[in-house]
N, C-alpha and C positions, 0 to 999 in steps of 0.2 A: 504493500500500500504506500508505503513512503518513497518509491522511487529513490530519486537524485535530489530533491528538491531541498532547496536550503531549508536550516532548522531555524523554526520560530524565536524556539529561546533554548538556554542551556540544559533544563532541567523542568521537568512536568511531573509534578504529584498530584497523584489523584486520591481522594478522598480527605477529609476536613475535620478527622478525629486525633485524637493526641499524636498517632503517629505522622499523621499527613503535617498537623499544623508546624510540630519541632522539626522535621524533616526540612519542610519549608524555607521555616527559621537560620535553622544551621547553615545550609546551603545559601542562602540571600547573604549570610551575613558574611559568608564567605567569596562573596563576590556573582556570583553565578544569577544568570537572569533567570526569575524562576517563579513557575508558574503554578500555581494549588488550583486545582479542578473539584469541584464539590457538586451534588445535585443538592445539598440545603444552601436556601439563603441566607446561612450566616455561619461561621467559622463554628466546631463542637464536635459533629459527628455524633452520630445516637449517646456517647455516656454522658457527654457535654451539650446534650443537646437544648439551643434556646441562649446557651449561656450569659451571653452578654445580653437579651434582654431580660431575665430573669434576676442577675447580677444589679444592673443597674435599676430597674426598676419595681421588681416585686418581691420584695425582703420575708413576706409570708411565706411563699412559695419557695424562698433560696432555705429559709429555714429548715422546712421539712426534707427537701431535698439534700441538705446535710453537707458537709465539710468538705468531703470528697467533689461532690459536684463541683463547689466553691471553688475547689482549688484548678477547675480549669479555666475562669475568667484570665489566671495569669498568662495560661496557654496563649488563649487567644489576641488579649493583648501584647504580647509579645511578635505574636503571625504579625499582625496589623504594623504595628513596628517595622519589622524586619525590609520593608521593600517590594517583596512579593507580590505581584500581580493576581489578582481573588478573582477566578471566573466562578460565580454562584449560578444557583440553581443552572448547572451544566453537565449533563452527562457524559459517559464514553460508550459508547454504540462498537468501536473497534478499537484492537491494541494488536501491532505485532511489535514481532522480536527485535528490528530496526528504528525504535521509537515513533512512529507513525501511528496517530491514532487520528480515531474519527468520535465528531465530539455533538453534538445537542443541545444547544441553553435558547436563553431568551432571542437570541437572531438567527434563531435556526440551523441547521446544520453544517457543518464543516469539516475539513480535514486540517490536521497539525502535524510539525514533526519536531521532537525534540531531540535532543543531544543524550538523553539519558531521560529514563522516567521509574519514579518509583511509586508502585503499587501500594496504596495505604488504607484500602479498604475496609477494614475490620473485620467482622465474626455475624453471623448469624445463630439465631435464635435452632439448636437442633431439632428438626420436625421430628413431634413423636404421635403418630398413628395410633388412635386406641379407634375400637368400634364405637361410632357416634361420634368424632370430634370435627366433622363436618358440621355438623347441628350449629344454626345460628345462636350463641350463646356462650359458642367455643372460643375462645380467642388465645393468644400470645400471652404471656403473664408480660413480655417486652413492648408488645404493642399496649396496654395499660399504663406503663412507667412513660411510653412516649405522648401519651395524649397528658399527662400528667404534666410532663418539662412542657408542651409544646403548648397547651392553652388551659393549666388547671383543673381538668377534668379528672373527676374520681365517679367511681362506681355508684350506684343508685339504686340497686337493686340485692336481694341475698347471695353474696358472692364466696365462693372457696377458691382457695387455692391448690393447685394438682403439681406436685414435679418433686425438682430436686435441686439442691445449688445454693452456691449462695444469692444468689438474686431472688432467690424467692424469700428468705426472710429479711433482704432488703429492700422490696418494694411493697410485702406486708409492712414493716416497721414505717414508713412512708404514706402508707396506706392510714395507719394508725395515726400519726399526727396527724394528714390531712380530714382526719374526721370519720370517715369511711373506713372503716376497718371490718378486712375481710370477717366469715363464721368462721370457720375453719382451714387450716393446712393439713391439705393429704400428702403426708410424704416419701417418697415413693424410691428414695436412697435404701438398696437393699442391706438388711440388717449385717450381713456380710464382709461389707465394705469396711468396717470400723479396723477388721482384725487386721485387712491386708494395709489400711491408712497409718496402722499405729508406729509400725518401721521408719514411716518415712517423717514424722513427727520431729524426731530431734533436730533432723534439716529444718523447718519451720519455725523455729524459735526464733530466727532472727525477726520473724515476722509476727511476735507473740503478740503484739499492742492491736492485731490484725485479728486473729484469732477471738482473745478476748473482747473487742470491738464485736465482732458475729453473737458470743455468748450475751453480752448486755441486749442487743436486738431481741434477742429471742426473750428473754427476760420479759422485757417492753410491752411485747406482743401477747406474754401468756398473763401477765396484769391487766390487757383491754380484753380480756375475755375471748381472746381467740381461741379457740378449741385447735392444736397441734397433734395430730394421729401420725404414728411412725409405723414402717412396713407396709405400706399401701402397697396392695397389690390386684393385678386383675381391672383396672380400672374402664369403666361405662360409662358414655354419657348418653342419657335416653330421654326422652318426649316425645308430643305430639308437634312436631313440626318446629319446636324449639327446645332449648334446654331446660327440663324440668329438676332433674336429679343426677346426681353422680353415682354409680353403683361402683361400688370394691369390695376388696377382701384383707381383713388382719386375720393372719396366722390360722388360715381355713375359716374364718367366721364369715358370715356375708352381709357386708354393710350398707346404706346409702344413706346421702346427704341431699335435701331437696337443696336447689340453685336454679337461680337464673341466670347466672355468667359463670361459667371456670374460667379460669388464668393458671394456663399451661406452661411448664417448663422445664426442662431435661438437660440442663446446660447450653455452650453454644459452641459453634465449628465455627473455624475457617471460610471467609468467603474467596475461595482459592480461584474460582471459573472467568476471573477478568486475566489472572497472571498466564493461566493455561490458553485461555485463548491465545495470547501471546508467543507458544510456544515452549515457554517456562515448564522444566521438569515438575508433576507431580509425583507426591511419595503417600505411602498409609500409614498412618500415627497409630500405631497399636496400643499406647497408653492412653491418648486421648480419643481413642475409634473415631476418628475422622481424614478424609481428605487434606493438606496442606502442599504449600509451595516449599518445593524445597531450596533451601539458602543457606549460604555460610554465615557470620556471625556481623558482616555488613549486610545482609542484605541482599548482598547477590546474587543473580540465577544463575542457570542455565544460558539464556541470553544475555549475550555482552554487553547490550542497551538497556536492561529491566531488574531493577533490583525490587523486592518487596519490605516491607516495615508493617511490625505490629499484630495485630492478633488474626490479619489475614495467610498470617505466616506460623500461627501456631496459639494456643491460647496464652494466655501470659498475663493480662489485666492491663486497666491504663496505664499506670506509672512505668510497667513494664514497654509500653508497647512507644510510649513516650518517648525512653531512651532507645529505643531500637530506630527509630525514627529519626533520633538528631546522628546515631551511628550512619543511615544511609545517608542524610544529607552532608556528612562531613564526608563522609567515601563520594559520594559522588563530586565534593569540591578536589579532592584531592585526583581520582581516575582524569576531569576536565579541564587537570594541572594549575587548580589556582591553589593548592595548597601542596606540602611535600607530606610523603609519610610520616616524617617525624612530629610536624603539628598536627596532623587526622589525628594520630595516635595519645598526642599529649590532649588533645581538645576532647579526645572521645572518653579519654580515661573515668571518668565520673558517670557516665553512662553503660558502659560495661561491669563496672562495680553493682550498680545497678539491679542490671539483667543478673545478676552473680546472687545478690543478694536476695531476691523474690524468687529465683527457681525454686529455692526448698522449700516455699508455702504451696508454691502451685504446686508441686510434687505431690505434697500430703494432698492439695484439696482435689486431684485429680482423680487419686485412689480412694478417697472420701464421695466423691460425687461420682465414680463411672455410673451407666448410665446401666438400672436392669436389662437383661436379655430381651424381656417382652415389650421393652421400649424401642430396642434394637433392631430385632425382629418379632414384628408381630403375631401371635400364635392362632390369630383367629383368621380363619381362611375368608372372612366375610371384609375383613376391615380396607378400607380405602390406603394405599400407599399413593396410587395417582390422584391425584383431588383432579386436578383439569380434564384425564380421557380416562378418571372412573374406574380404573385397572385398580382390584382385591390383590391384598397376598395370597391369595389362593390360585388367582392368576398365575401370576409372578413363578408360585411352585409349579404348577402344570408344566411351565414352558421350559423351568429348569430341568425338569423330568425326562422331557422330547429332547433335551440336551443342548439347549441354549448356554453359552458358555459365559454369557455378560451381557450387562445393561445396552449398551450400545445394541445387541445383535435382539436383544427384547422388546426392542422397538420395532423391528417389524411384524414380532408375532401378536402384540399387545397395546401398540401404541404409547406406552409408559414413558414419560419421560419427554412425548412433543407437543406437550402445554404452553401453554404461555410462559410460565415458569421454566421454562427450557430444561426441567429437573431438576433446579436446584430442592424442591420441596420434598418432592421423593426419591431424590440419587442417593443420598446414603440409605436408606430404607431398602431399596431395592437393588443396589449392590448387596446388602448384607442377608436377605434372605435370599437370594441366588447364591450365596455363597455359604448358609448355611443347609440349602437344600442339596446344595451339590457335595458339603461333607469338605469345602476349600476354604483358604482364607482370603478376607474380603480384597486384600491384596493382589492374589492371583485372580479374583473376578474384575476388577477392573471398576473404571468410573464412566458416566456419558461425558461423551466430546463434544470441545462446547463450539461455535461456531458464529458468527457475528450475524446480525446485528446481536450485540448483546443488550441491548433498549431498544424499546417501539421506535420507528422514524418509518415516518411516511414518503411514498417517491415522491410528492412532491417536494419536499425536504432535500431529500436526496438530488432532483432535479437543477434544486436552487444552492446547492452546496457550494459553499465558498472555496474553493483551493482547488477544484475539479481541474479546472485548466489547468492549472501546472503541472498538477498532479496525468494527467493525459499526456501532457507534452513528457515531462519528463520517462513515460515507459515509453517513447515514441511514439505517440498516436495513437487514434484508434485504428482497429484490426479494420481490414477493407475488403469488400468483394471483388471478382473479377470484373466488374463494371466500375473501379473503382470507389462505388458508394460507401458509404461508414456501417460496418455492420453492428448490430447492437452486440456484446459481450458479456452479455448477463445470462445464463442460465441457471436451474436450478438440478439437484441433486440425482438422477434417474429422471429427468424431465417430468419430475412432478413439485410439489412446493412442502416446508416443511409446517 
């Protein structure tokens, strides 16, 4: 995509959360022209999301949302500082491996090429399939915390919470200040997990203020009368055309909770499918069961042009993914020769300390929060894996049966996976029972390929794309008939559409 055609600017970060903003930072301050891509209109990224107006103007709201949040107003003031050019509300539609992407904001479509671009995406929310969590009622426990930072909104109705993590007793305790405080937390960390967490405990003491910090929350929450059930298992969400009740199990007993909203949550993954469209080697994190980009400890891929930062690159947390972020922005000042090795290295030092010092909480809380097998792979052959083309794990086994060998080759017998969603909602889901029906690991079944546009953009858009001409001239033109005429060079996959 990027041709020959001169680079915009030195350095292109995309996304607008701790990693992208210090990234940014680092690298501006290091001379480099450099450009932050964000689809929010305003600097945060989902942990920080809102922040500077929230910061500045609603001190209620900054209150409940607590210290942590606080402390990214400094983030962003710091972005704004630094020089950095802020394309908001702006998408990326394409990335390849020659820094060349294609972008979507407020003046419509276009193509850019950079000197270097780092991937600063974050994590999403891990999709966890239970029978019923389609039912209007169901939602994100993340997409609640984001209507929360983004306009105040708390729940209004009898609400539980379902999952695992710590996000779930920090947007209950949240919950709780802001007045609305869930009935109950189903929680659904298998009783199991404490024995294999306890080894790696001693590693997290550096992060004890962290730890204890978690136990006061829960404190918090069991004084407003929240009702906290541990070992949830088997979990149901059932009604008549909405969510009426939560159905589970403790320790073979058979429970239910009437509700009108659950808030879902199982940890989060990697949003790895912007780096891989790129080319960027993916690997399988068998401690954290997820997909990630794989990189050295700047940052760098596989491609010579594409480094990633932050929790798209592996979970880690903010402050974690913060320093990994001003690491690729100082790597990338140093590879575009405005800095030598030995200042990247004196400048990074406080960042790497960093990364060094929070590994060992994530460690314990990784083996604390893995996620159950039945959240993994769902054991009920009825349950939705595909929300968009409606494809059961029941499906899913059939086809691994007839000997479908991966997601990718599952799509022709099932459709799974060519949603809107492009699979981000059900690729891990449906990697992992194709791989536990075939008796392999989810490594040797593979991931779906992701393939651009990675955003909606319409041909008109497309039509009116700013950079096309150069971008034409520099592959030589277009391809031509034997009558000379321009022939069109667009086709689609087996000449059909995906």
């Amino acid at each position: 995509m990027s041709g020959t055609r001169e680079p915009d600017c030195d350095l292109a970060v995309i996304g607008g959360g701790p990693a992208g903003l210090a990234a940014a930072a680092a690298a501006a301050a290091q001379g480099l022209s450099t450009v932050l891509i964000d689809e929010q209109p305003v600097p945060g990224g989902q942990i920080y999301r809102n922040i500077e107006g929230i910061s500045g103007g609603r001190p209620d709201l900054a209150r409940i949302l607590g210290d942590d949040y606080g402390y990214g107003a400094g983030l962003a003031q710091a972005f704004r500082a630094s020089g950095a050019t802020h394309m908001a509300e702006t998408a990326v539609w394409e990335l390849d491996g020659a820094g060349g992407l294609g972008v979507i904001g407020p003046e419509g479509a276009r193509l850019m090429r950079a000197r270097r671009v780092i991937v600063a995406v974050g994590a999403m929310e891990r999709p966890a399939p239970r029978p019923g969590w389609t039912l209007p009622g169901v939602m994100a426990l993340g997409a609640c915390q984001t209507l929360l930072k983004q306009a105040g909104q708390v729940p209004d109705v009898p609400t539980v919470i379902v999952g695992s993590g710590p996000l779930v007793f920090l947007v209950a305790k949240q919950l709780v200040e802001a007045g609305a405080p869930p009935r109950a937390i189903l929680e659904t960390t298998p009783r199991s997990n404490m024995g294999r967490a306890v080894g790696a405990l001693p590693g997290a003491l550096g992060s004890l203020g962290d730890i204890l910090k978690g136990l006061r929350w829960i404190g918090q929450i069991k004084r407003a009368g929240v009702v906290i059930e541990k070992g949830v298992e088997g979990v149901r969400f059932t009604g008549d055309g909405a969510l009426a009740r939560v159905e589970y199990r403790i320790g073979g007993a058979e429970k239910s909770r009437d509700a009108a909203l659950a808030l879902v949550h199982e940890g989060v993954v990697p949003n790895y499918q912007l780096a891989e469209a790129a080319g960027c080697q993916v690997v399988w994190d068998e401690v954290q069961l997820c997909w990630r980009t794989r990189a050295d400890a700047w940052g760098a891929t596989s491609q010579d042009a594409i480094a990633v930062a932050g929790d798209c690159v592996g979970i880690g947390g903010a402050l974690a993914a913060e320093a990994a972020g001003r690491l690729a922005g100082l790597d990338a000042a140093h590879r575009l020769g405005r800095i030598d090795a030995a200042k990247r290295d004196s400048l990074a030092a406080e960042a790497h300390r960093t990364i060094a010092r929070l590994a060992g909480v994530r460690r314990f809380l990784d083996l604390l929060y893995r996620p159950a097998e039945e959240v993994l792979a769902p054991p009920d052959d009825d349950t939705l894996l595909c929300r968009c083309e409606e494809v059961t794990a029941g499906e899913i086994r059939r086809v691994a049966g007839l000997g479908c060998p991966g997601p990718n080759q599952a799509k022709a017998f099932t459709r799974a996976g060519m949603g809107p969603c492009q699979g981000r909602m059900c690729g891990l889901a449906v990697s992992t029972v194709l791989a536990r029906a075939r008796g392999v690991p989810v490594a040797e079944v593979g991931h779906y390929r992701v393939r651009p546009p990675l955003k909606p953009v319409t041909v008109d858009q497309l039509a009116d794309m700013a950079g096309i001409e150069a971008e034409v001239a520099a592959l030589g033109g277009l391809p031509t008939g034997s009558d000379g005429d321009a022939e069109p060079a667009l086709e689609t996959e087996g000449g059909g559409t995906r």
